[in-house]
TORVOVEX-86326 format. One line per field, with one value per atom (N, C-alpha, C, O, CB): residue in three letters; atom name; x, y, z. Coordinates in nm, 4 decimals. Glycine has a CB too. Layout:
BEGIN
aa <- ALA:...
at <- CA:...
x <- X:...
y <- Y:...
z <- Z:...
***
This chain:
BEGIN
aa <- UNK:UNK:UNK:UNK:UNK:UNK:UNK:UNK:UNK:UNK:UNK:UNK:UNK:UNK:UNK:UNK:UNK:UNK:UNK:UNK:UNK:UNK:UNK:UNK:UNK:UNK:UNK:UNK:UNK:UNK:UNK:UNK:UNK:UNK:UNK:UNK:UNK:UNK:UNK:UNK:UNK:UNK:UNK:UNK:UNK:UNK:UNK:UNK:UNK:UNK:UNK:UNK:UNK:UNK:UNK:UNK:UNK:UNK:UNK:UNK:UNK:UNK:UNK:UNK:UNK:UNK:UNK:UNK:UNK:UNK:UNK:UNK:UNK:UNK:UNK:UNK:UNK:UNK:UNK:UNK:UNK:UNK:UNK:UNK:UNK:UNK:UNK:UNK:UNK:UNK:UNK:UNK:UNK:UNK:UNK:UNK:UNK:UNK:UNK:UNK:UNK:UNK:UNK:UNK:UNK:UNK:UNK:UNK:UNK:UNK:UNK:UNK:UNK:UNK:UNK:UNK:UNK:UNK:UNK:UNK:UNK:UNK:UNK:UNK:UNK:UNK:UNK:UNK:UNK:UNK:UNK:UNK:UNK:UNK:UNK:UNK:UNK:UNK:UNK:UNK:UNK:UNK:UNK:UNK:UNK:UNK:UNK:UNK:UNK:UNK:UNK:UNK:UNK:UNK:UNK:UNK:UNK:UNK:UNK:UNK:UNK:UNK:UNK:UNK:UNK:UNK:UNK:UNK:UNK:UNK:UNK:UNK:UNK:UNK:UNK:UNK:UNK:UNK:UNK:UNK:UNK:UNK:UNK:UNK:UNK:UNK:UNK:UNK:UNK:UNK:UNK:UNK:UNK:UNK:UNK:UNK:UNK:UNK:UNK:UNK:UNK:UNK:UNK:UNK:UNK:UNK:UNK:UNK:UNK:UNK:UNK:UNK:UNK:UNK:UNK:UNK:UNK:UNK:UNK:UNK:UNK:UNK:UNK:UNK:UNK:UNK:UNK:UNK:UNK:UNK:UNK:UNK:UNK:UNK:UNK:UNK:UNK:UNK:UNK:UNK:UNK:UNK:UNK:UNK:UNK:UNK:UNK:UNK:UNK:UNK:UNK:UNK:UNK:UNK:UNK:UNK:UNK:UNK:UNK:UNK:UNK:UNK:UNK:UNK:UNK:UNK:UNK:UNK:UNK:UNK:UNK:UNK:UNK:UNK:UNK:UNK:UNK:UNK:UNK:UNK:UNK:UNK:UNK:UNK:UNK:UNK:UNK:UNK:UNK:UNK:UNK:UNK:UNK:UNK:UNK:UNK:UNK:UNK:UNK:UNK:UNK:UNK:UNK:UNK:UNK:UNK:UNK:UNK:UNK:UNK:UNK:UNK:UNK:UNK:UNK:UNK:UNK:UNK:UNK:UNK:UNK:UNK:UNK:UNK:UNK:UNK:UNK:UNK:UNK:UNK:UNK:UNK:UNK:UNK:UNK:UNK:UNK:UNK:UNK:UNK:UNK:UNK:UNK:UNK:UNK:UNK:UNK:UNK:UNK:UNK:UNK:UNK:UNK:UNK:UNK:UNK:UNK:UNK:UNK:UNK:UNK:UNK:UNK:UNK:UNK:UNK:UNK:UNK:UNK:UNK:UNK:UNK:UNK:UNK:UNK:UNK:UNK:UNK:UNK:UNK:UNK:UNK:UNK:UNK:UNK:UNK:UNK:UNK:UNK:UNK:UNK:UNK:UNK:UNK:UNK:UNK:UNK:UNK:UNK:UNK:UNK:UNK:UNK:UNK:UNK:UNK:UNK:UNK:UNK:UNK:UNK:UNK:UNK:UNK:UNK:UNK:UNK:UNK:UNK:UNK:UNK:UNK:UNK:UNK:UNK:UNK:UNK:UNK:UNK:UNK:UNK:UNK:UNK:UNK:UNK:UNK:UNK:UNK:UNK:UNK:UNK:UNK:UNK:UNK:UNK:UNK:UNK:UNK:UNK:UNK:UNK:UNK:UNK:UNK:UNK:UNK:UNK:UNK:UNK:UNK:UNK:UNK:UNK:UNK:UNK:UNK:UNK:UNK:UNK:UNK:UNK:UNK:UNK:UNK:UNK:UNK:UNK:UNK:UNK:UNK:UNK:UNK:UNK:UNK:UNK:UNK:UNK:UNK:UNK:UNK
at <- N:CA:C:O:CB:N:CA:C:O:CB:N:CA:C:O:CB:N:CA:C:O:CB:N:CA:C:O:CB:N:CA:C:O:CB:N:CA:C:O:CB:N:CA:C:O:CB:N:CA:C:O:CB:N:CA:C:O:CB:N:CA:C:O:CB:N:CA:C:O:CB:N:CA:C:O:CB:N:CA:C:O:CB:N:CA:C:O:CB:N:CA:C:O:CB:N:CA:C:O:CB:N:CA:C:O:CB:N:CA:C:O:CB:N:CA:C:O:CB:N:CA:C:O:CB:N:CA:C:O:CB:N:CA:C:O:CB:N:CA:C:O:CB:N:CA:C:O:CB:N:CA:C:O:CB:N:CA:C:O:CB:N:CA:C:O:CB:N:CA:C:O:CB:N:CA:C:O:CB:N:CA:C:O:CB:N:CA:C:O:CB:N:CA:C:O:CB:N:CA:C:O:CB:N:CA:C:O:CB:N:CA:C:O:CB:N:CA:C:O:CB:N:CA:C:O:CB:N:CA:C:O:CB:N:CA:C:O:CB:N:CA:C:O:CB:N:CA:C:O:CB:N:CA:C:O:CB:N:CA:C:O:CB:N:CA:C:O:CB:N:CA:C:O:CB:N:CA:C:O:CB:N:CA:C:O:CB:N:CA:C:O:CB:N:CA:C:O:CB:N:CA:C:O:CB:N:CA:C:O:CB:N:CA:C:O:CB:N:CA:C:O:CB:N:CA:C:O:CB:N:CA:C:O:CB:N:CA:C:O:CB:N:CA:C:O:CB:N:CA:C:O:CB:N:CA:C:O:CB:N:CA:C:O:CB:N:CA:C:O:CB:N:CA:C:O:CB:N:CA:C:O:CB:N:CA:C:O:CB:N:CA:C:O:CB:N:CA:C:O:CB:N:CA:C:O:CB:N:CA:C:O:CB:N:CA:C:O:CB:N:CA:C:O:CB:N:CA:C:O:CB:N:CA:C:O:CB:N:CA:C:O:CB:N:CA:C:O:CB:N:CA:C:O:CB:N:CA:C:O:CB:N:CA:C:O:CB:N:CA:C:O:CB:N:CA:C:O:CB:N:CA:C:O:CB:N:CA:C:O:CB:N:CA:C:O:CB:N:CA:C:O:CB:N:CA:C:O:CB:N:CA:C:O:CB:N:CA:C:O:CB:N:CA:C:O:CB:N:CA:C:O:CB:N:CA:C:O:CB:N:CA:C:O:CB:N:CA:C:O:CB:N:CA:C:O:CB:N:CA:C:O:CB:N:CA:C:O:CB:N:CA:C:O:CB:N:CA:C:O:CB:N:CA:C:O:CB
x <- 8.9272:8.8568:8.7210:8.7184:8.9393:8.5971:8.4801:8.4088:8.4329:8.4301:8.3206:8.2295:8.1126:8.0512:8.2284:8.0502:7.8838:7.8087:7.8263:7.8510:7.7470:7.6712:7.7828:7.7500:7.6309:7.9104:7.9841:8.0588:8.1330:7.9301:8.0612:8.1775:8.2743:8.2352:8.1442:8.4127:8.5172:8.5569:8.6000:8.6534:8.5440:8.6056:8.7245:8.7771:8.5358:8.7783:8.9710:8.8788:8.7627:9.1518:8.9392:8.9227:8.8044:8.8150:8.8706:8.7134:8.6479:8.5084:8.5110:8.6872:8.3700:8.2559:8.2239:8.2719:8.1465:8.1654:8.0745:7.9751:7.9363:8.1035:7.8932:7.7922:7.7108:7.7201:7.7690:7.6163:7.5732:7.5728:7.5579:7.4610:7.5829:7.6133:7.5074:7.5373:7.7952:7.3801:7.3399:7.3000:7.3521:7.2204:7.2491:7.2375:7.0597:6.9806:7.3393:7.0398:6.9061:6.8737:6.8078:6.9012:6.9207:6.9267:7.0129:7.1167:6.9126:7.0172:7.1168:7.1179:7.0385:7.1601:7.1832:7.1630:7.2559:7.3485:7.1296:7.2794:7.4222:7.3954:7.2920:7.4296:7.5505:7.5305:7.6680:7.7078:7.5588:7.6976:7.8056:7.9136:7.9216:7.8593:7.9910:8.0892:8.1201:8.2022:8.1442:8.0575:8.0729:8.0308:8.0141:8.2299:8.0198:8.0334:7.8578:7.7839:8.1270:7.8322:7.7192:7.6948:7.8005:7.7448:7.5779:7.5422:7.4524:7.3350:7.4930:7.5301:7.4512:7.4115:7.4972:7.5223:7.3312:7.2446:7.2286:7.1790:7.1164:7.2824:7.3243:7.2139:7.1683:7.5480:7.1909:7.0695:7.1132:7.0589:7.0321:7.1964:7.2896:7.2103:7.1666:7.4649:7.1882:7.1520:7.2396:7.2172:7.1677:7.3550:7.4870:7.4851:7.4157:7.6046:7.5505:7.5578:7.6889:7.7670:7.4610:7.6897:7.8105:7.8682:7.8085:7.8826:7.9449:7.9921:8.0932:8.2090:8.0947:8.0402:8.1180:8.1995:8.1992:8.0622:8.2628:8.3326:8.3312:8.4335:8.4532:8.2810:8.2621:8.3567:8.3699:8.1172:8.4151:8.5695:8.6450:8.6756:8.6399:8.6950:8.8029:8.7424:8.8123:8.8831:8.5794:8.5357:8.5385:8.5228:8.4666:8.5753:8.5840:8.6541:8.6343:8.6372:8.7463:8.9161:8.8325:8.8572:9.0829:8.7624:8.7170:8.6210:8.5279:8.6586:8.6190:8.5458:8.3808:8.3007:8.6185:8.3598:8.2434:8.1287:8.0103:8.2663:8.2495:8.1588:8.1739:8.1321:8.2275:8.2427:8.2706:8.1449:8.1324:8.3299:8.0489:7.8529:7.8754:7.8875:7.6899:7.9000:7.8822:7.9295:7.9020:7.8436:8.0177:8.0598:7.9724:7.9793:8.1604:7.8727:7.7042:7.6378:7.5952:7.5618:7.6540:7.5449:7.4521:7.4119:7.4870:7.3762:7.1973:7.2136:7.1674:7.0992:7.2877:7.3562:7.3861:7.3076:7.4657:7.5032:7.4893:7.4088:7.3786:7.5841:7.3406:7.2230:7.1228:7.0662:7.1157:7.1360:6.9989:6.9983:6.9470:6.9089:7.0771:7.1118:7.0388:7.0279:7.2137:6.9797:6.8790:6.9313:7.0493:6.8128:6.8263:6.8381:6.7578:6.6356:6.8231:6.8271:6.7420:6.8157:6.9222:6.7462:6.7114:6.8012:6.8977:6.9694:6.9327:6.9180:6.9950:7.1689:7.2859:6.9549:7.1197:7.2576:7.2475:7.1620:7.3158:7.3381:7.3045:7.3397:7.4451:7.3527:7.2353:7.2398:7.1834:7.0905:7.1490:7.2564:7.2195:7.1686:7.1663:7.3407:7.1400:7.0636:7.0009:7.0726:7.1902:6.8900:6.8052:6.8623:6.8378:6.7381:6.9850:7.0468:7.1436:7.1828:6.9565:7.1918:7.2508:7.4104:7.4907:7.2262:7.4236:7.5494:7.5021:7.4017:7.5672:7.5673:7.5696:7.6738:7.7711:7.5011:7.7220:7.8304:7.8224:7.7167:7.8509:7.9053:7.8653:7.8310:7.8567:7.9912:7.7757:7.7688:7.8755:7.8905:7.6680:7.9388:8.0675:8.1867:8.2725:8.1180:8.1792:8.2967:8.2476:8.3309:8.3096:8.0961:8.0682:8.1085:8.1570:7.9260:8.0812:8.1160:8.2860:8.3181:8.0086:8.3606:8.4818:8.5620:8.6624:8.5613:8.4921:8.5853:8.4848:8.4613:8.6794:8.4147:8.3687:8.3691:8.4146:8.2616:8.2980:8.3440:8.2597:8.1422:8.3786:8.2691:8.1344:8.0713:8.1313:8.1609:7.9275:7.8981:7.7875:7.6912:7.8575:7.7912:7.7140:7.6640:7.7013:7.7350:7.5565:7.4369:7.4429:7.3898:7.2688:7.4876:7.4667:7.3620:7.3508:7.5280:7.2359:7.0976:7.1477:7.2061:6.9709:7.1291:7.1044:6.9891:6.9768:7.1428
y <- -4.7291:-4.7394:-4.8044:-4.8979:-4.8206:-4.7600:-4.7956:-4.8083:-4.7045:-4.7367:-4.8830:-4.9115:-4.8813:-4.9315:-5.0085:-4.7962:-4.7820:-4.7578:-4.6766:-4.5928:-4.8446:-4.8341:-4.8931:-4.8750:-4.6314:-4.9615:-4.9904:-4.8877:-4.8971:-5.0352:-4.7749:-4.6762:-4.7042:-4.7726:-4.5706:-4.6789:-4.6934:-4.5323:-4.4444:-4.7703:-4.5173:-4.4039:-4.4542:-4.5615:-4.3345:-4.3276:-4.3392:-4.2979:-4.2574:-4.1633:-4.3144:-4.2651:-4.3645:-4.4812:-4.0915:-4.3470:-4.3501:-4.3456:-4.3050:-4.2965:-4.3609:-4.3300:-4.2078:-4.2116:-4.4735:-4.1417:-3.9949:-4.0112:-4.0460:-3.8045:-3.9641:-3.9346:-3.8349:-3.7283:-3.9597:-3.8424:-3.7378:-3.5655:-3.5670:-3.7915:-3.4758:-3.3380:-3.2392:-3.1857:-3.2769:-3.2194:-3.1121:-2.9802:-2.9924:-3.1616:-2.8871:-2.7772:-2.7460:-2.7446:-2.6579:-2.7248:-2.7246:-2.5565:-2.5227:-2.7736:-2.4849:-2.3554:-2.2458:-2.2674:-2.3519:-2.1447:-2.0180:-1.9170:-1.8493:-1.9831:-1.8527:-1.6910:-1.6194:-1.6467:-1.6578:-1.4964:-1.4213:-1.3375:-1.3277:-1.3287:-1.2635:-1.2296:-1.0985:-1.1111:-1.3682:-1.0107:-0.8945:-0.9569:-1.0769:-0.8261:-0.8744:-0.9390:-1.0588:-1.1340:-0.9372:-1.0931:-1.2136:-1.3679:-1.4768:-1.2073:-1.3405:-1.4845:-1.4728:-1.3753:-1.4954:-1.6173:-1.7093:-1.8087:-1.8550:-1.7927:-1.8517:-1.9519:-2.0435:-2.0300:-1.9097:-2.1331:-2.2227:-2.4029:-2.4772:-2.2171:-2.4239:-2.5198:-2.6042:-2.5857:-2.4808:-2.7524:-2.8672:-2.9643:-2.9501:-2.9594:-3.0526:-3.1462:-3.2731:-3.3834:-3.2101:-3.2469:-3.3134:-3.2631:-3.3436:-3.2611:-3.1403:-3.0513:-2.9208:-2.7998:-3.1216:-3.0067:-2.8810:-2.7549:-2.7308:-2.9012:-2.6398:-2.5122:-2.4878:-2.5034:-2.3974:-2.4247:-2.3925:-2.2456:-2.2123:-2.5159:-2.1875:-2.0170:-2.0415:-2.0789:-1.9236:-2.0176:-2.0035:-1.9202:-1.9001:-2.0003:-1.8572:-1.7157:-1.7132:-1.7783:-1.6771:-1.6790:-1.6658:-1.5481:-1.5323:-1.6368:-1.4742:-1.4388:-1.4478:-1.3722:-1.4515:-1.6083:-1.6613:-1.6869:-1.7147:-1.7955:-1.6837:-1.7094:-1.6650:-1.7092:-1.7255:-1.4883:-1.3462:-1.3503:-1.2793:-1.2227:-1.4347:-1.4453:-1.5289:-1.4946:-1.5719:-1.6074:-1.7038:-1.6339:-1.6020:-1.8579:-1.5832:-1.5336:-1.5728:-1.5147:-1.5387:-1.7173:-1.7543:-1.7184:-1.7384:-1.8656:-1.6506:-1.6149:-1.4444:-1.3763:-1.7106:-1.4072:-1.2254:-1.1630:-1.0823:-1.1377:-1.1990:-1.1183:-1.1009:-0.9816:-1.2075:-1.2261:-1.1725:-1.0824:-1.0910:-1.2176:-0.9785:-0.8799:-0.7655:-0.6746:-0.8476:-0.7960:-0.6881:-0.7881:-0.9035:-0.7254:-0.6842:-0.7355:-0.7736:-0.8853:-0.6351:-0.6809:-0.7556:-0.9202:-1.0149:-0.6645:-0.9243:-1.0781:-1.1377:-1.2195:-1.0945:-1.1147:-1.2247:-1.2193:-1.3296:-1.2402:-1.1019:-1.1514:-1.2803:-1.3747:-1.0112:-1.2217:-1.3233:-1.4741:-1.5468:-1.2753:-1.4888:-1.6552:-1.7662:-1.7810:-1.6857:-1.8580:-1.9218:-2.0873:-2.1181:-1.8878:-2.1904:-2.2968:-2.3785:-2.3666:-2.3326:-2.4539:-2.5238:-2.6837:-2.7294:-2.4308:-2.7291:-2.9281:-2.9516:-3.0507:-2.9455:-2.8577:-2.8897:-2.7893:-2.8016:-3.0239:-2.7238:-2.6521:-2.4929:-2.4275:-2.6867:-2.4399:-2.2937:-2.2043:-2.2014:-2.2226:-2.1425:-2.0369:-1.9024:-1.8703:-2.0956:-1.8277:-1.7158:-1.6594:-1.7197:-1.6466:-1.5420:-1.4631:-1.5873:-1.6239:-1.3819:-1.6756:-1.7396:-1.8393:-1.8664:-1.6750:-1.9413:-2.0544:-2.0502:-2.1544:-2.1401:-1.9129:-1.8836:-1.9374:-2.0097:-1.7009:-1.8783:-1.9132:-2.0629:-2.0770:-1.7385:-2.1150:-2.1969:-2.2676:-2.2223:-2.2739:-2.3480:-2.4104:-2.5155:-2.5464:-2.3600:-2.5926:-2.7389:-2.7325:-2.6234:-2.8554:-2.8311:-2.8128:-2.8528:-2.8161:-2.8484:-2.9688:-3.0662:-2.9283:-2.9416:-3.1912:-2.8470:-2.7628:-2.5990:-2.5324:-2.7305:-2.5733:-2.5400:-2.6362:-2.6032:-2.5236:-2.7267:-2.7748:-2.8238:-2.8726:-2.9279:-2.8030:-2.8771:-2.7243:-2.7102:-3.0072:-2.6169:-2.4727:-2.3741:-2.2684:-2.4096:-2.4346:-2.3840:-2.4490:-2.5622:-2.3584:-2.3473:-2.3470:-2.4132:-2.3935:-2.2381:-2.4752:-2.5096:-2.3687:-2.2724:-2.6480:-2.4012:-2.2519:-2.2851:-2.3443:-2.1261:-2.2472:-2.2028:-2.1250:-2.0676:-2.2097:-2.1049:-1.9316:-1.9203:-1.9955:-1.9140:-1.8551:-1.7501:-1.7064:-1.5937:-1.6311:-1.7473:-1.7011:-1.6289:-1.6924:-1.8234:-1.5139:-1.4043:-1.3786:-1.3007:-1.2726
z <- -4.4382:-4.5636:-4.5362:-4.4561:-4.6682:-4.6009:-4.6033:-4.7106:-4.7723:-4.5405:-4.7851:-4.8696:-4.8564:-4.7623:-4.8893:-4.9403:-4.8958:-5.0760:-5.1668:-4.7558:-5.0605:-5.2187:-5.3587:-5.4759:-5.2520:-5.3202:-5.4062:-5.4305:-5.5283:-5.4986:-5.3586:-5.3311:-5.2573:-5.1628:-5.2807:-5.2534:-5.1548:-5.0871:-5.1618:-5.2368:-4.9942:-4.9422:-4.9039:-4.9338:-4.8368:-4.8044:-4.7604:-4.5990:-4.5926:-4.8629:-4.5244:-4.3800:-4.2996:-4.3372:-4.3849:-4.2151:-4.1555:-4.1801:-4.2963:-4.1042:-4.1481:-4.2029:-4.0755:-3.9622:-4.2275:-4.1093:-3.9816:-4.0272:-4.1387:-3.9781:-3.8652:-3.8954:-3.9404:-3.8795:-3.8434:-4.0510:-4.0906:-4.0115:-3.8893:-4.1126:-4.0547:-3.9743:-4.0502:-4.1569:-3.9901:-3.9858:-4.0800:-4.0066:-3.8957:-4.1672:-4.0098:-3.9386:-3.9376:-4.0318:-4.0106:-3.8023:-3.7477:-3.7881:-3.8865:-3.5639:-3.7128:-3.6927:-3.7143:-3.6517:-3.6083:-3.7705:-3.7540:-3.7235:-3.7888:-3.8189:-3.6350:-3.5954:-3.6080:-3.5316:-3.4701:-3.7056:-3.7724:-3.6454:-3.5794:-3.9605:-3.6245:-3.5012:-3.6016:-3.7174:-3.3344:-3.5213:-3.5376:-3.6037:-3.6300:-3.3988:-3.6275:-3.6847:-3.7487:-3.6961:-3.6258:-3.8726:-3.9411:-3.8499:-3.9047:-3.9860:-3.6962:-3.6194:-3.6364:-3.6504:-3.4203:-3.6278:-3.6439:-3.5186:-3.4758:-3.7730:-3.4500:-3.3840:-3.4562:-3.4906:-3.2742:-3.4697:-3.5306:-3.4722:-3.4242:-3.6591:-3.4832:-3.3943:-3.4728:-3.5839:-3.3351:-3.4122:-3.5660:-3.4864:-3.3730:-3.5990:-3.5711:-3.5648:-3.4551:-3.4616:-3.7342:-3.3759:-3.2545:-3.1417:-3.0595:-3.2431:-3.1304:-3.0275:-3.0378:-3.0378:-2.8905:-3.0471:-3.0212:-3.0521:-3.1509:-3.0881:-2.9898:-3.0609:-3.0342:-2.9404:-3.0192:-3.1969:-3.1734:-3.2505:-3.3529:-3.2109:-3.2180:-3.2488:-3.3757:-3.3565:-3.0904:-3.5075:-3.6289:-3.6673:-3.5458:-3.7082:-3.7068:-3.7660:-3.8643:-3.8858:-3.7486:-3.9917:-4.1247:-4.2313:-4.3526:-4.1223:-4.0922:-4.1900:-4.2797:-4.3719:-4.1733:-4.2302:-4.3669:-4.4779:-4.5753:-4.3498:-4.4925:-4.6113:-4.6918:-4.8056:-4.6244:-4.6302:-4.7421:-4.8427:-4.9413:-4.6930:-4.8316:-4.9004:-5.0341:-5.1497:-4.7793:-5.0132:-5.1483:-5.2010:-5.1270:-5.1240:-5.3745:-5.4449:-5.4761:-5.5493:-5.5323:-5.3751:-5.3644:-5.2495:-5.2223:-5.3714:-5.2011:-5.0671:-5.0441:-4.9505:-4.9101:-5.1551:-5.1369:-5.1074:-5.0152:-5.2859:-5.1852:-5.1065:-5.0056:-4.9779:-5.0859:-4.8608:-4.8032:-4.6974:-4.5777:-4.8035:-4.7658:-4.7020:-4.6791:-4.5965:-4.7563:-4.7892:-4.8075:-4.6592:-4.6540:-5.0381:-4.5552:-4.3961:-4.4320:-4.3995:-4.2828:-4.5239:-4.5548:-4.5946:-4.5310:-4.7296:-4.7105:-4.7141:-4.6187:-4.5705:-4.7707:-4.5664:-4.4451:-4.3585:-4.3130:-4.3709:-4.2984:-4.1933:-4.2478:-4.1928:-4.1636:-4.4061:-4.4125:-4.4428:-4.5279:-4.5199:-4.3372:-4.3459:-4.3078:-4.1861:-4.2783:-4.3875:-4.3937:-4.3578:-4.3751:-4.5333:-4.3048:-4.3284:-4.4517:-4.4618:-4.2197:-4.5354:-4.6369:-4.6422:-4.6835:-4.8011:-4.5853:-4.6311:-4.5221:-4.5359:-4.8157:-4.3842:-4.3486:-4.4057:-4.3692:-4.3749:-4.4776:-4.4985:-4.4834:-4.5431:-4.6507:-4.4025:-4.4533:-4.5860:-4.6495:-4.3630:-4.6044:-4.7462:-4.7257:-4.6517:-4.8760:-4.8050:-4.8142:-4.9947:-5.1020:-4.7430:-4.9610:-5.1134:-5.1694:-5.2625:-5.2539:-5.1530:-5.2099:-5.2667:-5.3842:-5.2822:-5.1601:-5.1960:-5.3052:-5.3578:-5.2227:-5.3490:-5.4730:-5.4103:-5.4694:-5.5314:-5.2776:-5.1609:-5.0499:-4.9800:-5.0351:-5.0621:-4.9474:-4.8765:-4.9366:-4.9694:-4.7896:-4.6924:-4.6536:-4.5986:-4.5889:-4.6627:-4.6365:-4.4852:-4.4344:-4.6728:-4.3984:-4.2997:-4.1466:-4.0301:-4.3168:-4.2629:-4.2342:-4.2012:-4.1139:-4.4069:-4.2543:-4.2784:-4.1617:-4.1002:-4.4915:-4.1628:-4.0224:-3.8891:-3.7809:-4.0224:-3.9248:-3.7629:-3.7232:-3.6149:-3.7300:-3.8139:-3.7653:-3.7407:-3.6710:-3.8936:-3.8150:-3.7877:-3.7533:-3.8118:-3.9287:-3.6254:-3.5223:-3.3808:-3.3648:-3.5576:-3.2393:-3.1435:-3.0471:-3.0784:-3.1236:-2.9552:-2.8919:-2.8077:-2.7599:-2.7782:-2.8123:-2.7545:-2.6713:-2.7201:-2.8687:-2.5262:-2.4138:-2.3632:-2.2609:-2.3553:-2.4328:-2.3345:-2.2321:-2.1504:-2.3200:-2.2155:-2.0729:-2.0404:-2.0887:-2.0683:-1.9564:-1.9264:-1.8015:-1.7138:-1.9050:-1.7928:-1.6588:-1.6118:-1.5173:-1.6781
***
């Protein structure tokens, strides 16, 4: 348990998580580049199932995935994802330069 501003949370405090960069890639998976350095390989699949995220089954939609504030959004911030919830159900990811 932690206090911050006269709030009580349950758990632990983290550190902030926001997202630097994004690149939609084939098949619903994403690389996305968090303000750590890290990159890491998303899958945006299971999102299909929630009626908040059905757009982006339209490709033009999901390609056009944007950063704003640190969070990603799509169709003009109308969609967006926490960033907390990109990084804990995604993968770490390492380029391969040839």
């Amino acid at each position: 348990m932690y206090i911050v501003n006269g709030i009580v949370y349950a758990g632990y405090p983290t550190k902030e998580i926001k997202v630097q960069t994004v690149k939609p890639l084939d098949d619903m998976m994403m690389i996305v580049t968090f303000t750590s350095g890290e990159k890491r390989l998303f899958d945006a699949t299971p999102l299909l199932s929630m009626p908040a995220f059905k757009a982006l089954e339209n490709d033009s939609i999901f390609e056009s995935a944007t950063v704003e504030h640190g969070v990603v959004v799509w169709n003009d911030g109308e969609i967006d994802i926490a960033p907390e919830y990109m990084y804990k159900n995604s993968y770490s990811y390492d380029e391969i330069i040839t």
